[in-house]
C-alpha positions as CSV (number, residue, x, y, z in Angstrom):
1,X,2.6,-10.9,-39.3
2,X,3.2,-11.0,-35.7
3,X,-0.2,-11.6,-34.9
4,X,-0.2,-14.5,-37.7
5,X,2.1,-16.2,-35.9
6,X,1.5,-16.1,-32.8
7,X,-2.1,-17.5,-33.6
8,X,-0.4,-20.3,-35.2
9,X,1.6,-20.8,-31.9
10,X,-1.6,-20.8,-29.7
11,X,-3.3,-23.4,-32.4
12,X,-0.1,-25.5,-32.4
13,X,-0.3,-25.5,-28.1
14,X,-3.7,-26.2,-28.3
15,X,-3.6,-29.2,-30.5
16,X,-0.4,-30.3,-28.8
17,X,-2.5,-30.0,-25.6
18,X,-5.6,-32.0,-27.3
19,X,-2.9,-35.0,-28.6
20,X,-1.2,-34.9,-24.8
21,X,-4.7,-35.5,-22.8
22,X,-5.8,-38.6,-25.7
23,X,-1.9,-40.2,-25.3
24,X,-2.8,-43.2,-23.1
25,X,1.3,-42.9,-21.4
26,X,2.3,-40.5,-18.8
27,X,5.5,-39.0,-18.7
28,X,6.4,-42.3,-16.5
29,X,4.9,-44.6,-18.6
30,X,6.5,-43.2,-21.4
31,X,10.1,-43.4,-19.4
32,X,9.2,-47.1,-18.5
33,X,8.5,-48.1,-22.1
34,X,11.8,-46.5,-23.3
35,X,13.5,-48.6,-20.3
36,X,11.5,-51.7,-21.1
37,X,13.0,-51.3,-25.0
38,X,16.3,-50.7,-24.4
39,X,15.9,-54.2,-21.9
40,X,14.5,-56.2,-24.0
41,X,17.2,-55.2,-26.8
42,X,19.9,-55.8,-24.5
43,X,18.4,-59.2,-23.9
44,X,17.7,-60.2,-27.1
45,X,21.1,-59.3,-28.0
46,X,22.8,-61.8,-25.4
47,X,20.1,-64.0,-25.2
48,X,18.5,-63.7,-21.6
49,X,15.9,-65.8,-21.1
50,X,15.5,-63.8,-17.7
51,X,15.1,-60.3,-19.1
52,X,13.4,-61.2,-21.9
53,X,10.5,-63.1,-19.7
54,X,10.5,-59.8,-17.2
55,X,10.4,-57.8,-20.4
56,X,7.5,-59.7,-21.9
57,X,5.6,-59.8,-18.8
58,X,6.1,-55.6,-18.2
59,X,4.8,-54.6,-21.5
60,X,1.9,-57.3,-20.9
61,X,1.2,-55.4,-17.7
62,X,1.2,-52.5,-19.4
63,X,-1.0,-53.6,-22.3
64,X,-3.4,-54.3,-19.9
65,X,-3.0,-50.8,-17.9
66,X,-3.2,-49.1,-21.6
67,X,-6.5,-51.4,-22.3
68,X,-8.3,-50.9,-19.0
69,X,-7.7,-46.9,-19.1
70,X,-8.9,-46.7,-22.7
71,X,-11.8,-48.6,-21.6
72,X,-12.8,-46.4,-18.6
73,X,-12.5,-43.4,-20.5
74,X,-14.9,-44.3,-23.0
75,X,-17.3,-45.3,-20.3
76,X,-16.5,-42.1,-18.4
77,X,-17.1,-40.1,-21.2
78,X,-20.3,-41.8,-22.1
79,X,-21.6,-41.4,-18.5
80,X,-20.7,-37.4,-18.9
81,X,-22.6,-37.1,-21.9
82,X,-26.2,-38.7,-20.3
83,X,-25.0,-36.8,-16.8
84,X,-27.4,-33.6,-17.0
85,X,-26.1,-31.2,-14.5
86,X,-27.9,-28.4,-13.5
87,X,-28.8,-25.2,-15.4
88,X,-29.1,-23.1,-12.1
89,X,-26.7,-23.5,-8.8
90,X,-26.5,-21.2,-6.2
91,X,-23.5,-22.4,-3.9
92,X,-21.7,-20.1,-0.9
93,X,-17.8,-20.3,-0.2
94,X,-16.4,-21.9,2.6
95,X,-18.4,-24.9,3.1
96,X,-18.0,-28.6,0.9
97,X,-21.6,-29.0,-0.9
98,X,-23.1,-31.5,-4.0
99,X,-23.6,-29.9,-7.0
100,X,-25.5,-32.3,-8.4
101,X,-23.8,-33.9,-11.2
102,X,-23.2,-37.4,-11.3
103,X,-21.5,-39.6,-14.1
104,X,-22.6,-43.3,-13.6
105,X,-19.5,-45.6,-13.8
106,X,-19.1,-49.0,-13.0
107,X,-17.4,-50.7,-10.2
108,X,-16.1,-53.5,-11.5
109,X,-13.2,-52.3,-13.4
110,X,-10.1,-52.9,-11.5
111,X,-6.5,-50.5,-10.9
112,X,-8.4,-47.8,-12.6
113,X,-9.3,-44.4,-11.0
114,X,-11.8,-41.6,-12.8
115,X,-12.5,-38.0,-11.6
116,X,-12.2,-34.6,-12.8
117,X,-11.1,-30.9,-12.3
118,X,-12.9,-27.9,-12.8
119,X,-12.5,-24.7,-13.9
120,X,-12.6,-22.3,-12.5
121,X,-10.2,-24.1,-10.2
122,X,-11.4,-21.7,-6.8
123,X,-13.9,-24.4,-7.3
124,X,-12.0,-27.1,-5.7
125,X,-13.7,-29.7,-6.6
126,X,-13.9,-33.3,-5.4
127,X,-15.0,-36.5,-6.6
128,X,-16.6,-39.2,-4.8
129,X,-17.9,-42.6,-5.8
130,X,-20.6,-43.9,-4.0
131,X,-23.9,-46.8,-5.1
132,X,-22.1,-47.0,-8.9
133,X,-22.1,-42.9,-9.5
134,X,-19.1,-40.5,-9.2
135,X,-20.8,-37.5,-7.6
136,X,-19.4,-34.2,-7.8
137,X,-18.9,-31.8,-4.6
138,X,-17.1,-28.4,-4.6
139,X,-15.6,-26.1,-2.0
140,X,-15.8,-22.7,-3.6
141,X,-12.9,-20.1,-2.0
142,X,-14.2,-16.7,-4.2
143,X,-17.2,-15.7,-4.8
144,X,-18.7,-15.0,-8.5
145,X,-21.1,-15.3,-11.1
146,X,-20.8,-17.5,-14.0
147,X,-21.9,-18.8,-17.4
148,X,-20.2,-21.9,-18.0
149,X,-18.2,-24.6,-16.1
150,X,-15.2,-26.5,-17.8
151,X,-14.5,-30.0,-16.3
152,X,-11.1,-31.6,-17.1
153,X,-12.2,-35.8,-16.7
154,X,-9.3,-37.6,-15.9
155,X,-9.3,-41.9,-15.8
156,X,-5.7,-43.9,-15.4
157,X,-4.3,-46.5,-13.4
158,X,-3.4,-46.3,-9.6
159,X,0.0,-46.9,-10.8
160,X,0.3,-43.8,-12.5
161,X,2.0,-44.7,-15.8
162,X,-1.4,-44.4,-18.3
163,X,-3.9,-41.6,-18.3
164,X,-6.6,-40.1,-20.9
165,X,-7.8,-36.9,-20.5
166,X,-10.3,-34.3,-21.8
167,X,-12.1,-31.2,-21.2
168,X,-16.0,-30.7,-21.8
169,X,-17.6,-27.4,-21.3
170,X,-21.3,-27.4,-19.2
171,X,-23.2,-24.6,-20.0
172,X,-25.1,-23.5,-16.6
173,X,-25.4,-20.5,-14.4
174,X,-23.8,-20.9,-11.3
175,X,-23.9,-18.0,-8.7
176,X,-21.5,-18.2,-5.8
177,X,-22.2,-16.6,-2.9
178,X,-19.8,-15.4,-0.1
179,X,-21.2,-17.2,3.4
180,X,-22.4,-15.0,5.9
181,X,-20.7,-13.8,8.8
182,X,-21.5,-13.0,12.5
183,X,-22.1,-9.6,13.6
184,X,-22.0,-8.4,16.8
185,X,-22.6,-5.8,17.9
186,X,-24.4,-4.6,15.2
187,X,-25.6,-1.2,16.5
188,X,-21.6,-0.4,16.4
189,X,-21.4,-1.2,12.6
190,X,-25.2,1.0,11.4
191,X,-25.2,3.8,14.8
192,X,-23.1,6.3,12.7
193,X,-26.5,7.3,10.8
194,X,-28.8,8.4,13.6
195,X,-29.7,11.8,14.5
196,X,-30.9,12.5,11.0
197,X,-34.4,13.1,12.6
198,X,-35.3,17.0,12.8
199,X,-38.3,17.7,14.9
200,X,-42.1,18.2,13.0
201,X,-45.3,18.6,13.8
202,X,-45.8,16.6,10.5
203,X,-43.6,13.6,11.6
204,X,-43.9,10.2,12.4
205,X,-42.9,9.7,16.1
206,X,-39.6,8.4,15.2
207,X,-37.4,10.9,17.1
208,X,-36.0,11.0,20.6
209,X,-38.0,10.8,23.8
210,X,-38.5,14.3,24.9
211,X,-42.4,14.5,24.9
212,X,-44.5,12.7,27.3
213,X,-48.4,12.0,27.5
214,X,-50.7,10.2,30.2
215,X,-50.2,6.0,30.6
216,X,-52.4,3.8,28.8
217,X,-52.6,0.1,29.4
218,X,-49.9,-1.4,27.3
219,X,-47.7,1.5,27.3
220,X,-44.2,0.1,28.4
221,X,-43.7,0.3,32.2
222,X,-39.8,1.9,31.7
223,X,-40.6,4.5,30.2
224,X,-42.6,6.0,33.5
225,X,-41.7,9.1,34.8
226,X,-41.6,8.0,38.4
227,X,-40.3,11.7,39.6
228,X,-43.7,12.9,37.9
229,X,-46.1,10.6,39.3
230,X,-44.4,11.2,43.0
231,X,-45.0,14.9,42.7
232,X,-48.6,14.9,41.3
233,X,-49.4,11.0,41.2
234,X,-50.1,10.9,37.9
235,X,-49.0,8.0,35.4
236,X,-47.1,9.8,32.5
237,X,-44.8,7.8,30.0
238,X,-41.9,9.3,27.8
239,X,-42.8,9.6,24.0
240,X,-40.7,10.1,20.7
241,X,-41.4,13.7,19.4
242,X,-42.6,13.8,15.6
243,X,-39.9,14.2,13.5
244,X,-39.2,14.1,10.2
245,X,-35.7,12.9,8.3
246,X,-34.6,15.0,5.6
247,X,-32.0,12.9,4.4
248,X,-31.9,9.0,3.8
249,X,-30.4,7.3,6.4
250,X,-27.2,5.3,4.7
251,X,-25.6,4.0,1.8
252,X,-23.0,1.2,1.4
253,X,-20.4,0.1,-1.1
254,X,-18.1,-2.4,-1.6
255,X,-14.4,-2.4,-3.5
256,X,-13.1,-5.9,-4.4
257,X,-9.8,-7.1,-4.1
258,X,-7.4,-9.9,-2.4
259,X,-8.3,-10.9,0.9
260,X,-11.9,-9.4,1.2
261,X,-14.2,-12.7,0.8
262,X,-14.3,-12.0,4.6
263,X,-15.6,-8.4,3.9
264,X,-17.8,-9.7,1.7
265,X,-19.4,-12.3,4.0
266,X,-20.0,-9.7,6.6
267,X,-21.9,-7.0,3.4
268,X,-23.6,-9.9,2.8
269,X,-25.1,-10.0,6.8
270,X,-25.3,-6.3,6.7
271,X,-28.0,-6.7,3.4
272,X,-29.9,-9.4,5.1
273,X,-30.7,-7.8,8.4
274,X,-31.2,-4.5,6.2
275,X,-29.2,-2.6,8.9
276,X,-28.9,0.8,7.3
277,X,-32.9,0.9,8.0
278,X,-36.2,1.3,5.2
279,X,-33.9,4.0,3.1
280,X,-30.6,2.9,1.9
281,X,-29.3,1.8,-1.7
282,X,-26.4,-0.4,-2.3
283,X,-23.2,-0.5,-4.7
284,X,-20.6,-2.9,-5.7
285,X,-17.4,-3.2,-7.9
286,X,-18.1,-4.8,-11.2
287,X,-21.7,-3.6,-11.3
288,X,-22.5,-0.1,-12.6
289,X,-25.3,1.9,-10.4
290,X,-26.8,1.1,-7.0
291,X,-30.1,-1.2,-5.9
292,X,-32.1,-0.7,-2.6
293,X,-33.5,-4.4,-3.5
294,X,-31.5,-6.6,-0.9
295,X,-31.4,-9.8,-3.1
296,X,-30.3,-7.6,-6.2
297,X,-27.9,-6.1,-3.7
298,X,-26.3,-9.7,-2.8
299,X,-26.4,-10.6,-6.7
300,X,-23.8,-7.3,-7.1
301,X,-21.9,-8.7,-4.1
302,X,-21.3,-12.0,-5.5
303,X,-20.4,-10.4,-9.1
304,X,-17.9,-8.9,-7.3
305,X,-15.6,-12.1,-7.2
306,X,-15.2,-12.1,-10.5
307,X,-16.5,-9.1,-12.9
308,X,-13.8,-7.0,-14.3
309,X,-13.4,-3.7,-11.8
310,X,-13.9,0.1,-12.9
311,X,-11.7,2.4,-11.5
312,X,-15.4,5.0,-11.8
313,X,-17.3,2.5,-10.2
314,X,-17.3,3.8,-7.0
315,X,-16.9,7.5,-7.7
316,X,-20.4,7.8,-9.9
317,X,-22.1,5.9,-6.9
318,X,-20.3,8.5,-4.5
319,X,-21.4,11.4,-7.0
320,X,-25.2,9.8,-7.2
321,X,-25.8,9.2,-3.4
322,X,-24.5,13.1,-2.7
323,X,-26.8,14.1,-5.1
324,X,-29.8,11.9,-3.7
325,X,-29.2,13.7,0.0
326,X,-27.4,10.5,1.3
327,X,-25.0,11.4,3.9
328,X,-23.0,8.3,5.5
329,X,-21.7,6.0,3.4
330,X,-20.2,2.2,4.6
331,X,-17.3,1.3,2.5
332,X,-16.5,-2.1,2.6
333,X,-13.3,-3.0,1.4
334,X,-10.8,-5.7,1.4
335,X,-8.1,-6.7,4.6
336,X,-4.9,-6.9,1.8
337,X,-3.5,-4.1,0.5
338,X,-3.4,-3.3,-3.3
339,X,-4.2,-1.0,-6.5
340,X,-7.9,-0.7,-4.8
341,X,-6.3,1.7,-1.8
342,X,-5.0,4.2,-4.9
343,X,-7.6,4.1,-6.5
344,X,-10.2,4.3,-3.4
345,X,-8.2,7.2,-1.7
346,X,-8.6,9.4,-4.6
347,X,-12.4,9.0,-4.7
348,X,-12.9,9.3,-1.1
349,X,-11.2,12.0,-0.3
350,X,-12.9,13.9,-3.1
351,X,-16.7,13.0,-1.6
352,X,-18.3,15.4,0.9
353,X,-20.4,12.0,2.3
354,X,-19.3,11.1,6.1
355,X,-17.0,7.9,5.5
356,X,-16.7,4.8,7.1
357,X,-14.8,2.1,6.4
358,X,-15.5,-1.6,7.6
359,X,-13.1,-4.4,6.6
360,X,-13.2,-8.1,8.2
361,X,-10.4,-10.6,8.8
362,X,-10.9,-14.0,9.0
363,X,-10.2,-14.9,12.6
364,X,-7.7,-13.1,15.5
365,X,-5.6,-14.6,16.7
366,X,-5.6,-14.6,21.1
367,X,-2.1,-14.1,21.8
368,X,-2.2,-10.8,21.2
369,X,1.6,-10.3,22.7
370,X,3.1,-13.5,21.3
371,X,4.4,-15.0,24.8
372,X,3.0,-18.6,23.2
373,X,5.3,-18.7,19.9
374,X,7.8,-20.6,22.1
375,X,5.2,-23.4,22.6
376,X,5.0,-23.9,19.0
377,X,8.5,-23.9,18.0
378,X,9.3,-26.0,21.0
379,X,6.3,-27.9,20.4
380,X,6.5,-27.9,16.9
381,X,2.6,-26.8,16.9
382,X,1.4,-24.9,13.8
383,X,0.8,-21.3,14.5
384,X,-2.7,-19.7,14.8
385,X,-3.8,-19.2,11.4
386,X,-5.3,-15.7,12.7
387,X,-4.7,-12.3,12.5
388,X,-2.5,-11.0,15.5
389,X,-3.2,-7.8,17.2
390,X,-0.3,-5.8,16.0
391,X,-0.8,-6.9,12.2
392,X,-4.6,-5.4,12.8
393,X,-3.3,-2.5,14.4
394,X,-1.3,-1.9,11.1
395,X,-4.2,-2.5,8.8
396,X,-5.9,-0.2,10.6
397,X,-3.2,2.3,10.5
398,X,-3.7,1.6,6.7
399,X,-6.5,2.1,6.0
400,X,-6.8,5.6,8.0
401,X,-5.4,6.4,4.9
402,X,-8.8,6.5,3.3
403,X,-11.2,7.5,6.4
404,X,-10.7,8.3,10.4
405,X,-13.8,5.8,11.5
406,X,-12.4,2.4,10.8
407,X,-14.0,-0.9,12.0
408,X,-12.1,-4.3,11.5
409,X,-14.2,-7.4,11.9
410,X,-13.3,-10.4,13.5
411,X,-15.5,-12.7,11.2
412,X,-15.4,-16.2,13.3
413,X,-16.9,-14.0,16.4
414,X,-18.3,-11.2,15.1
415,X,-16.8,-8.5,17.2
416,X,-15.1,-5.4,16.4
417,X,-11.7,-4.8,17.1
């Protein structure tokens, strides 16, 4: 019975919803017409010629508005019907870009505007007009993969007293990527997993420098022994000993929450340059196994954004890279604390891998001891929109929580701090 009614109440919202978006009046429209009533009763009462003309002449204005707005939403929703927007888009975050879909509308109707909102709204979507089209641009802010768009078109008067309103659903797959970050240094963020190398005769010469053999043209000139060839005047150059590496080199995963699109952005670098070297597999919140395939591994990145989160997620990928001889694992996770750290610090203290956790804020800010917040309140300059040193220094106190080696990432520069 309770379920009966409250699908009646959703039904009744929506339809109420529907009727509100076709109602040519906005809520000042609607207050202007009840004033422009109540006038021209008053006027017709005591028979002013005055208020009745200004009377006459507002709902003739308005007429007009109500007329012109109908109008432009028929031909807005024409032109969205013939628009064909595209079945694939791959956008990043961060950056303003087309998407391709354009309504034609005309120019010559006059004290009417026509755009829309979309939905998702991390879209942020803008519309422009430009040769007779309105062209669509979005600014994503999250990353995520999805099935469908909804656009909310929108067409009223500059005034603001009449608007019409509806939704239409595109069906398309749009991926959103997060936009990658600068890294630098990047031997600081993949040196944890050397030394995996154990000496054999078997090997490839992939280990350290300890053997050394005659010079041959080509051979690089520091690597030389120069203490060798002034004792017996021979050329001899340093070579890597055979080894052999018993264990892959690294694995990385990463646990979504608020505040880690910056995170993501610098996973994202981390999978392109392939920095945990030929052997390494790849794990994401929202996506159920791992991948060693560096565009299946961005695909799980951007899912991320928007996929539903398992609290096993992470611990099966843990359990499976143990069990496949990994034994470093990167753990990207998110600059804002929440649920994840819980759930996280259970898992990771459980894992027998070697831990490291990498997070990224979006920019530091320089005054590391605050001697310039007088300039701004004196000033009245808006503050530094970036991190300051002693907020890192408690994330980083944070997130010790889950693992001793902790890098934070400034992602405008690139460095660690």
């Amino acid at each position: 019975m309770i379920r009966h009614g409250k699908s009646i109440r959703e039904m009744a919202a929506r339809w109420f919803r529907l009727g509100r978006g076709y109602f040519p009046l906005t809520a000042l429209g609607s207050a202007l017409s009840a004033l422009i009533s109540l006038t021209f009763l008053f006027a017709a009462r005591h028979l002013d010629l005055v208020l009745l003309t200004a009377t006459v002449t507002a709902v003739i204005v308005l007429i007009i508005l109500t007329a012109l707005t109908t109008i432009s939403a028929l031909i807005l929703n024409r032109g969205a019907r013939r628009a064909s927007p595209p079945a694939l888009l791959e956008i990043e975050t961060g950056s303003r870009q087309l998407t391709g879909f354009t309504v034609r509308f005309p120019r010559w109707i006059p004290l009417i505007n026509c755009d829309w909102q979309t939905d998702p709204a991390d879209f942020r979507a803008e519309v422009q007009a430009r040769a007779g089209n309105l062209e669509e641009s979005v600014q994503p802010v999250r990353r995520g993969i999805f099935n469908s768009i909804d656009r909310r078109f929108r067409a009223g008067d500059i005034f603001g007293l009449t608007q019409i309103s509806w939704t239409r659903r595109h069906a398309a797959e749009i991926t959103v990527l997060p936009a990658g970050r600068p890294l630098n240094p990047i031997e600081s963020l993949f040196g944890f997993a050397a030394g995996d190398e154990d000496a054999h005769p078997d090997g490839e010469p992939r280990g350290d420098r300890v053997e050394m053999r005659p010079y041959v043209p080509g051979d690089p000139i520091r690597m030389i022994l120069w203490k060798v060839y002034a004792r017996s005047g021979k050329l001899m150059v340093r070579v890597p000993e055979r080894a052999v590496a018993p264990r892959p080199g690294a694995c990385a995963y990463f646990i979504a929450g608020p505040g880690d699109e910056a995170a993501a952005g610098v996973a994202r670098t981390f999978i392109e340059r392939r920095l945990p070297g030929e052997s390494w597999c790849f794990g994401a919140d929202g996506s159920p196994g791992a991948t060693s395939d560096p565009q299946n591994a961005i695909t799980r990145l951007a899912r991320s954004g928007s996929a539903p989160v398992s609290a096993g997620s992470i611990a099966s990928f843990l359990l499976a890279a143990e069990k496949q001889g990994y034994a470093h694992c990167l753990i990207f996770v998110p600059s804002a604390r929440g649920p994840w750290m819980d759930r996280a610090g259970v898992v990771l203290a459980k894992s027998g891998l070697k831990i490291q956790v990498v997070t990224a804020v979006e920019s530091v800010d320089p005054d590391e001891k605050g001697t310039q917040r007088w300039r701004h309140i004196l000033f009245r300059m808006p503050p530094h929109p970036g991190a300051s040193m002693p907020a890192i220094e408690r994330l980083r106190g944070h997130l010790r929580l889950l693992a001793h080696n902790v890098l934070i990432v400034d992602a405008a520069s690139g460095l660690f701090r």
